[in-house]
N, C-alpha and C positions, 0 to 999 in steps of 0.2 A: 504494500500500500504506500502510497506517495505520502510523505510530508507536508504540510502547510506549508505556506513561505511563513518566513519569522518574519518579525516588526523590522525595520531596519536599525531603530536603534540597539535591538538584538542584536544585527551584522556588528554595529560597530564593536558589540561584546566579542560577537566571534572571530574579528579581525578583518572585517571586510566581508564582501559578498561571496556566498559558500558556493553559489548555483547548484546545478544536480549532483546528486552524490557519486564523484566521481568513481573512475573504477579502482579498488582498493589494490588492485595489482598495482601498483606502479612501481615496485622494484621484481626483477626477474624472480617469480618462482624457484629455480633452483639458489639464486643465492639465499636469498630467504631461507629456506631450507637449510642450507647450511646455516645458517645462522639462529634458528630457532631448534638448533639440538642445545645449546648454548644452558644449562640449567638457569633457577632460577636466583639462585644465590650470589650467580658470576656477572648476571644482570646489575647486581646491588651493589656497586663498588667504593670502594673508599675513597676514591683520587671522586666519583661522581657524586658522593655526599658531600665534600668539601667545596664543590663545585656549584652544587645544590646549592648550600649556606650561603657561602656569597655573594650571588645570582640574587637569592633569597632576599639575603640582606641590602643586596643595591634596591631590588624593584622594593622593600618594605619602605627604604627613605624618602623613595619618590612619592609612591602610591602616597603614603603620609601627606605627603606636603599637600597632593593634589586634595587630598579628605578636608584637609585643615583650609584652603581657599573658597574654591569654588565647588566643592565636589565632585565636580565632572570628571571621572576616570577611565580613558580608554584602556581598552585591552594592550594586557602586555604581554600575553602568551607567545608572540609569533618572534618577539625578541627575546623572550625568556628562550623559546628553542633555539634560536641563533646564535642566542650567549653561548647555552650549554654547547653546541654542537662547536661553538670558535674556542672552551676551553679546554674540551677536550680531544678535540683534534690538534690545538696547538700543542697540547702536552704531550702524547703520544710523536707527533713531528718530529717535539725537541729529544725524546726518548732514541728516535732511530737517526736523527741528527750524531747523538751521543753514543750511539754504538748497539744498543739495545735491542734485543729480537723482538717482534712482533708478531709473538704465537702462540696458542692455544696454551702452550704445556710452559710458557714465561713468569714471572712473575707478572704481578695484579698493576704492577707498574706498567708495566710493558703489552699489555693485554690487549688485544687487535677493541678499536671502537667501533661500536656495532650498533645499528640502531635503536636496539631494545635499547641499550647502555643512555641511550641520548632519549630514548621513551621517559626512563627511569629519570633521568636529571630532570629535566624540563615539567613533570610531575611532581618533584620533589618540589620545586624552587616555587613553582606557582603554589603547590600547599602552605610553603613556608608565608610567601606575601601575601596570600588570600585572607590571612586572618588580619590583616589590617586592610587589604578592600573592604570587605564586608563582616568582621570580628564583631559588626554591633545590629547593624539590620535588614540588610538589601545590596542585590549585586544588579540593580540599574544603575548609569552614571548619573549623578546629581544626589544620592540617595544612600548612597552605602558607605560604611568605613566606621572609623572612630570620631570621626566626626557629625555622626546621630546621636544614638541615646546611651553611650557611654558618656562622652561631653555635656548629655545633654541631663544628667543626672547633677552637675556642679554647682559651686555658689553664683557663677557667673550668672549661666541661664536660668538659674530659678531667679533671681532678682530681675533680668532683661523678661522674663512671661508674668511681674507683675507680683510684690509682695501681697498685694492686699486681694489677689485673684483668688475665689474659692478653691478651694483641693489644692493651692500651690501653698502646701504648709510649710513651715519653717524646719520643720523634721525630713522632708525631701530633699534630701543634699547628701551627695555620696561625693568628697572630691577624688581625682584619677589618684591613685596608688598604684604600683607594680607589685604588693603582694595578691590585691581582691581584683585585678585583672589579671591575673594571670591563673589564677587558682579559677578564675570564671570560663575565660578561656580553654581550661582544661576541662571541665565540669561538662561542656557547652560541646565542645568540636567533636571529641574521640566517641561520641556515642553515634553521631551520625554517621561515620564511618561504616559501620558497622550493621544500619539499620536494615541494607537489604543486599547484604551479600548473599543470601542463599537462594537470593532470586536472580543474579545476575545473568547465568544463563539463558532463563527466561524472557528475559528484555534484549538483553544485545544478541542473542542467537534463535530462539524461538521466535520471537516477536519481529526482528531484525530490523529494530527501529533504528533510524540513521545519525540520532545524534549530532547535526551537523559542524558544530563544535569540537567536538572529538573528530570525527571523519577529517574536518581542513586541517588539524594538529598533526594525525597523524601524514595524512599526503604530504604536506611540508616536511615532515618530520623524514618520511621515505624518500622524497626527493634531494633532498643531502644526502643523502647515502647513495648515488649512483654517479658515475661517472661525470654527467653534465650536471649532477648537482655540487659535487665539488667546485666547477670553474664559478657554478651561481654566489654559493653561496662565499667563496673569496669575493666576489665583486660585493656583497651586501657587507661582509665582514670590513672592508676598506671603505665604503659607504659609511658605515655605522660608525666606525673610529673617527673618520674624519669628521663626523658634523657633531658629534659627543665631543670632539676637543672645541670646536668652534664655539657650540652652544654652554660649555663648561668656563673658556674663558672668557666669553660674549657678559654673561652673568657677574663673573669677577669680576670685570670690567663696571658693571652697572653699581657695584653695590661700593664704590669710593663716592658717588654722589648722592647717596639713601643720609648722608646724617642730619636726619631732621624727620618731622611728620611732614608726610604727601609729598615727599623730594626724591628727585632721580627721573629714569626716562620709563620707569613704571607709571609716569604722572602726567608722561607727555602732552598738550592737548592739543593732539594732531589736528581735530576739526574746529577749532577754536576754544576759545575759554568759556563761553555759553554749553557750546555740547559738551563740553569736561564735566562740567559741574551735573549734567545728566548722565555721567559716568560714558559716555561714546567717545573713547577714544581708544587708540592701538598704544598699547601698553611693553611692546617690545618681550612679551612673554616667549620663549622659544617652547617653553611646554605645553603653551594651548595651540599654536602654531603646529606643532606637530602632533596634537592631539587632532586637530583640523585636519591634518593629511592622511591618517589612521580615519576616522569614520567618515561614514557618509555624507555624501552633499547635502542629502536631505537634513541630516542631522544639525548641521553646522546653519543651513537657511534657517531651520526649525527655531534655532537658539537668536539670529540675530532678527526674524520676525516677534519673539518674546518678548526681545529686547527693546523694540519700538513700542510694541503696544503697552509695555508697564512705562519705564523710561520716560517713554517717545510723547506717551499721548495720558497713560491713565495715573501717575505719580502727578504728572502737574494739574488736572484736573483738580483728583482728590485734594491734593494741596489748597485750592481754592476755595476748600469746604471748611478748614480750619476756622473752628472757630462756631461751626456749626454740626456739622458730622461727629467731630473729637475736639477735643479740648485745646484751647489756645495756650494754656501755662504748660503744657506737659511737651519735652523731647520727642522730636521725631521718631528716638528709637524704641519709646515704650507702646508696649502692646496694645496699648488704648488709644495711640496716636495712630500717625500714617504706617509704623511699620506691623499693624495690626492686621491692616488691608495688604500688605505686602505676603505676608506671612501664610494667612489663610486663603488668598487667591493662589497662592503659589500651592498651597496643599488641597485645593479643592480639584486644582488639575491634573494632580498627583494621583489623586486618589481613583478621578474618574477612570484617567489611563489606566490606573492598577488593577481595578475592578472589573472593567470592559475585557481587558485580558484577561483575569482572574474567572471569568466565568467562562470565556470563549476556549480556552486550556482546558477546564474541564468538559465543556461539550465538543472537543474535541478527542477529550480521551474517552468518554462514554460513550459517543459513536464509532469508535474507531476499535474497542473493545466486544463494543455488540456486533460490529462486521465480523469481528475475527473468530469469535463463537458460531456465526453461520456457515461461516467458508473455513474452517478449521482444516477439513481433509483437503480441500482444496490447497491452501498454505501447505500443506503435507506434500500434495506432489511435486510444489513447484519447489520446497527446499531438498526431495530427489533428486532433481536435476542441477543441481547444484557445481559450479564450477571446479576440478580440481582444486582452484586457490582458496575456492571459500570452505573449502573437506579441510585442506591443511591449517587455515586457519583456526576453524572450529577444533580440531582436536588438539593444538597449542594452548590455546584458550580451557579447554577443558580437562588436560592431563594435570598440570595444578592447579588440584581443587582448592579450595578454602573448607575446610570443615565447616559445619551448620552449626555443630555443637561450639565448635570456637565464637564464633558470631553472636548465639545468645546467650554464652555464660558471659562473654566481653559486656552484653550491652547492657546486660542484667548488673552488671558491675558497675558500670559509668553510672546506670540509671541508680544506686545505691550510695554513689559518690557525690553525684548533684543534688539527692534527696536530702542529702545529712550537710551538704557543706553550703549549699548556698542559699537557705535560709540563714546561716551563719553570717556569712559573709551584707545579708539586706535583712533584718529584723521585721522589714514590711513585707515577704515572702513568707507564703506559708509554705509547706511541707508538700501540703497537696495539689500547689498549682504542679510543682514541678512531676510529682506522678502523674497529670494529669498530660502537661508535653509529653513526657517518655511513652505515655501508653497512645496517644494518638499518632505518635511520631512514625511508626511504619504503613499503619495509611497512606496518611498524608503526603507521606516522601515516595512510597508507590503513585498514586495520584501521579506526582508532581513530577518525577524521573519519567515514568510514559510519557508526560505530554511534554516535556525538554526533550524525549527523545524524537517526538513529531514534529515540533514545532521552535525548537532550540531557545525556547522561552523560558527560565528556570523562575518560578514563580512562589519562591523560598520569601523572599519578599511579602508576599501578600499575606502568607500566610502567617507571617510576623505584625504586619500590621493590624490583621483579625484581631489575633493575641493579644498585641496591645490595648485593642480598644476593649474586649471580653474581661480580659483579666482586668486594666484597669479599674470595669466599672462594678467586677468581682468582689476588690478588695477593698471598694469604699472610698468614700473623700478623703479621710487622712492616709491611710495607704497606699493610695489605687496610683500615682503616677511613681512613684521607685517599682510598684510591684507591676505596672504596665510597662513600664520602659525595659524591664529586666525579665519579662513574659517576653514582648518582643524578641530580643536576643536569643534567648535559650530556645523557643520554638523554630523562628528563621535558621540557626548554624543545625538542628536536627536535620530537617528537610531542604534545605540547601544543601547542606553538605552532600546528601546523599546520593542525589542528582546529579553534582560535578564529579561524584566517583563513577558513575554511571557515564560518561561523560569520557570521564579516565580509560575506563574499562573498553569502549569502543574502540579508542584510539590503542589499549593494547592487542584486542582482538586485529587490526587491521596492521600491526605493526609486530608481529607475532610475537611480544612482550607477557611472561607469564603475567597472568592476575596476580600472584601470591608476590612478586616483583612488585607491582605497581601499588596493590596497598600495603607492603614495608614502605615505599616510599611517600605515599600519601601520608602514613605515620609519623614519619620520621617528621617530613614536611611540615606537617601539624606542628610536631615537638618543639622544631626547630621556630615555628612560630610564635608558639607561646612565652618564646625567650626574647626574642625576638623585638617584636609586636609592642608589648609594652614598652622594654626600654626606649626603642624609637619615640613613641607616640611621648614620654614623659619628657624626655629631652625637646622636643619642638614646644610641648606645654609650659615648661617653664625657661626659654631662653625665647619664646615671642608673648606678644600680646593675645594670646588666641581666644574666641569669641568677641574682638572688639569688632559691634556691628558695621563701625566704620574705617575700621582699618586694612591691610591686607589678607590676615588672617582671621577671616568671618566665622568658617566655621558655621556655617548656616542653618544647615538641616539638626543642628543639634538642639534650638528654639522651636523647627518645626515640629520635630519628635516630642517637646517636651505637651507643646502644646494641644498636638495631638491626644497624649495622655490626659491632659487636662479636659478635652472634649471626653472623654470617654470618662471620666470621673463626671462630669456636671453638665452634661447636654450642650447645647450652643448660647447658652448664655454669657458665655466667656468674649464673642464675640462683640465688639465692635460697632456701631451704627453704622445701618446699613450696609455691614460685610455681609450678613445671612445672604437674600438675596441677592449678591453677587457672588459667593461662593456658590451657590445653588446655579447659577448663571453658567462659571466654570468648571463647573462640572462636569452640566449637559452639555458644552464645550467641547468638552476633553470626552466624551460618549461620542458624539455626533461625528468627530472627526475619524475616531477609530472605523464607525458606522460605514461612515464614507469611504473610507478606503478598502475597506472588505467587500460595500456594496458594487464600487466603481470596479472596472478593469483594470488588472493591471499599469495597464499604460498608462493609465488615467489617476490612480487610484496612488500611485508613485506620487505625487504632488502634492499628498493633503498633506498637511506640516503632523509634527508631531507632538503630542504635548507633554510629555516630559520633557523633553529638548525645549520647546519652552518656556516650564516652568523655571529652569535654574536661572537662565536672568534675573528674575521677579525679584529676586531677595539679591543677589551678590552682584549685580551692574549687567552693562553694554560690553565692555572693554572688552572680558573674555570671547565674546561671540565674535567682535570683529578679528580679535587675537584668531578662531579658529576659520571665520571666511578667509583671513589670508590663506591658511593650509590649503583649505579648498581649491584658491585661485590657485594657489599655486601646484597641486597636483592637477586641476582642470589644464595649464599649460604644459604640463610636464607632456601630459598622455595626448594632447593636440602636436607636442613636438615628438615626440617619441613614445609612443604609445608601449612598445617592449621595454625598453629600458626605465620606462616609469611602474610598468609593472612588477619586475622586480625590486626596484630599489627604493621605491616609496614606502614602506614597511620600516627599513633599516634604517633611512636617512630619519623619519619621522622619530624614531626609537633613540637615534642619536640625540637630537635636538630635547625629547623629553627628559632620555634620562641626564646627558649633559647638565642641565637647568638644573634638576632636581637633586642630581647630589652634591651641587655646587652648596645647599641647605645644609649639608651636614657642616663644614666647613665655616660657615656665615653661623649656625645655631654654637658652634664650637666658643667663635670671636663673640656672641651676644654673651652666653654665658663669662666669658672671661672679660666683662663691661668694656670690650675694644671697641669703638663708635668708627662709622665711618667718617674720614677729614671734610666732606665738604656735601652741603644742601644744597639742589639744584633745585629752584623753583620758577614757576613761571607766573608771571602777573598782568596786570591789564595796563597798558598803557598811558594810562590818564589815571 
């Protein structure tokens, strides 16, 4: 049975547009072969866990910063595999440079690189950074990371959602730690792992849902390993170096004129000093710039049409109302002011999006499960005829098994670990929300794994959002937003997780990487995050301003989350005059447009904006959107001048320019902590 097309802003999850699933052969059958006698232990190497950490560790500094800005995170999986695959073929290189044989019976040093071997890293590395994408509630960009409702548990944001706001008690305040994140983290991740292994056969080979996430991981992943993927992947590898130096010193370069508030060419105001102060200007960002090259055009228009209609047209309106709508003595940034209407227009589009999906996922998986019970024998003859490659795959795939019984005494365990520790750790947790996650959690992440594998929609997300608002309005007005915020989390990383293994698992079936290989390394990956994860995220916490609504480091969705919880504790009274109906307004918005584009043809149907892409101007400016139409423009020239050569190398170069920026941060968090100021303010003013 065919797949859905995914949303596009899905593509941009999966790294661009999947199109049909291609054919999994793309490396020769007999090399393959040879290469998948290979056990599963020899897949798991030492030089490829260290390789993992690293990888791990650069995309955790980035991903961070990108949480702590604007939200918006592109995938970074297609250079997490490029990483792995440039350190481990440079290493082995330098091995037969130095004299070193390159054979089976060598040492683990010397060990021929194979692609399971680069399966295995590039798995590991993305499990290690995943838990600070999405460690707190959701894997769409604008929405995920530590930057929701782990942030949004602080003194900060509970005084920016309004001391004197019903259910925002003065007892809801958890500030970050590295002991109770990390201990949450552990509590939270290792169960979903676990939650449907004994079905995975079922899904990637009975069902032979296409996962198209996993499917483009692994095709990429097999096409470095053949002959013309070697000369590719040297040209993305010298791509990548060079725009990572460029966008690494480019940054250095900017942060000698940051000493001061709103100084340096982050402040530029390219279209004049009128449109600055409506936040439209190109901010010289090289990480949204190559976040722009990575997703879709759509995605990118999506965001700077957002940007006009709040910005452009409805911030100055409302403004007009001051005085009549909200209050004239109160700050623009309080909840009862303008950034009230900011706030809930920005999550009433959110939610529509999330919802409209959320339901179209599952009558996608409920149709698509009643077909398969009809034509059952039918599916029976057609996976008879079966390819050679897909018989060799399937029994790679199924020679290591995972025990059943390892799986439910693991989850049975975790679920025993999070019952006892994290009411500890939130005194506004009871005992039995959390048995009440663990026991729906393999539902839910069946559910939720089938329709990511139709529809490459992982809707871990929504089902965090439920939770929040369930549990919050569970546990009461003095409880209900710690115990909603922290429902969220622990629901979302069950049923997400479960799905990216599922996800995982395709991409080893097609790369003929044992299972038992790829969840040690999702383990590990975890492990290695939960160490990980926090120190990063507390080191940018206290060497910036983070949650200033007006500074660089917004931090945004960690107000929206909170406030969310506060709806779900006390109805819409929390609102604002006249937010209701305009939230109700963007809603059916954010429905209608979905509507459209499923109802329209493709051709047609391509064009409706999207709202999520959207929504993330609303609260954090213009600058980023135009930050990523330059990407656009300039991959739209790349593929007008060279359409091969932008093909390949737009990925790498995009990937340079991000991670360049980004861990130019650790560096800059390094000099803030040790109070070194930059020597000089750059600002611009009005002439008169």
């Amino acid at each position: 049975m065919e797949a859905d097309h995914a949303d596009e802003i899905d593509k941009c999850e999966a790294g661009g547009d999947v199109g049909p699933e291609p054919e999994p052969g793309a490396a020769s059958p007999a090399a393959a072969a040879l290469e998948h006698q290979q056990p599963w232990r020899e897949q798991l190497t030492v030089r490829g866990l260290v390789a993992a950490a690293l990888i791990g560790s650069v995309y955790t500094v980035v991903v961070m910063k990108l949480n702590l800005t604007t939200g918006f995170v592109p995938t970074m999986n297609v250079s997490a595999a490029l990483l792995a695959f440039l350190a481990l073929r440079g290493w082995t290189g330098a091995l037969a440079r130095l004299g070193a044989r390159s054979s089976s019976s060598s040492s683990s040093a010397a060990r021929p690189f194979t692609r399971q071997e680069n399966t295995v890293v590039q798995t590991c590395a993305v499990a290690c950074y995943s838990l600070a994408l999405c460690g707190t509630c959701q894997k769409l960009p604008a929405q995920c990371g530590f930057g929701s409702s782990t942030l949004g548990l602080n003194r900060r944001t509970y005084e920016a959602a309004g001391v004197s706001t019903p259910g925002n008690v003065p007892g809801s305040v958890k500030e970050p730690g590295v002991g109770w994140i990390t201990g949450f983290l552990v509590a939270s991740s290792f169960g979903g792992l676990l939650t449907l292994i004994p079905l995975r056969k079922v899904l990637v080979i009975d069902y032979k849902l296409t996962y198209p996430s996993g499917t483009a991981t692994a095709v990429l992943i097999n096409g470095f390993h053949s002959p013309q993927g070697d000369k590719n992947a040297e040209k993305q590898v010298r791509a990548f170096l060079k725009y990572f130096g460029i966008s690494f010193l480019w940054s250095f370069f900017q942060w000698f004129y940051t000493g001061g508030s709103a100084c340096g060419f982050a402040q530029f105001p390219t279209f004049g000093l009128q449109a600055w102060k409506q936040s439209f200007f190109f901010d010289f960002s090289m990480t949204y710039v190559g976040s722009g090259m990575i997703c879709p055009h759509l995605v990118n228009l999506s965001t700077l049409l957002g940007a006009i209609l709040s910005w452009g047209i409805l911030w100055p309106l409302i403004s007009k109302r001051k005085g009549d709508w909200y209050p004239a003595d109160v700050p623009e940034s309080s909840m009862t002011s303008l950034y009230g209407y900011k706030s809930f227009l920005c999550i009433a589009l959110i939610m529509g999006d999330g919802l409209y999906h959320f339901v179209k996922v599952l009558g996608v998986t409920a149709k698509s499960l009643h077909e398969r019970s009809k034509l059952r024998h039918a599916v029976a003859d057609l996976d008879n005829a079966a390819a050679i490659d897909d018989l060799q795959r399937d029994e790679v795939f199924n020679r290591d098994s995972i025990p059943a019984w390892l799986a439910y005494a693991g989850y049975a365990l975790m679920s025993v670990v999070a019952v006892v520790t994290i009411p500890m750790m939130f005194r506004q947790v009871r005992w039995y929300y959390v048995v009440a996650a663990y026991a729906l959690a393999p539902v839910l992440g069946f559910s939720n794994s089938y329709g990511a594998g139709l529809t490459d929609i992982n809707m871990g997300y929504s089902y965090g959002k439920v939770a929040l608002f369930v549990v919050a309005a569970w546990a009461g007005r003095d409880d209900g937003v710690v115990a909603g915020l922290v429902g969220c989390g622990l629901v979302k990383e069950l049923v997400l997780i479960s799905a990216d293994l599922m996800h995982d698992f395709k991409t080893a079936h097609l790369t003929m990487t044992s299972p038992r290989s790829m969840l040690a390394a999702q383990a590990a990956g975890t492990a290695m995050g939960c160490v990980v994860t926090p120190l990063t995220f507390l080191l940018f916490y206290r060497a910036f301003d983070v949650g200033d609504p007006d500074g660089y480091w917004k931090a945004p969705y960690a107000l929206i989350y909170r406030n969310m919880a506060l709806l779900g504790v006390q109805g819409f009274s929390a609102l604002p005059r006249h937010c209701l109906p305009l939230s109700v307004g963007f809603f059916a918005l954010a429905v209608l447009a979905n509507a459209t584009r499923d109802v329209l043809p493709p051709r047609y149907g391509g064009y409706v904006p999207l709202p999520t892409a959207m929504a993330v101007p609303f609260l954090v400016g213009a600058s980023f959107a135009i930050d990523m139409v330059v990407g656009t423009v300039v991959v739209f020239a790349w593929h007008w001048i060279d359409g091969s050569e932008a093909a390949l190398l737009v990925p790498a170069v995009a990937s340079g320019l991000i991670c360049g920026d980004g861990i130019w941060t650790f560096p800059s968090s390094l000099l803030s902590l040790a109070k070194i100021k930059p020597p000089i303010c750059m600002k611009f003013t009005s002439g008169s």
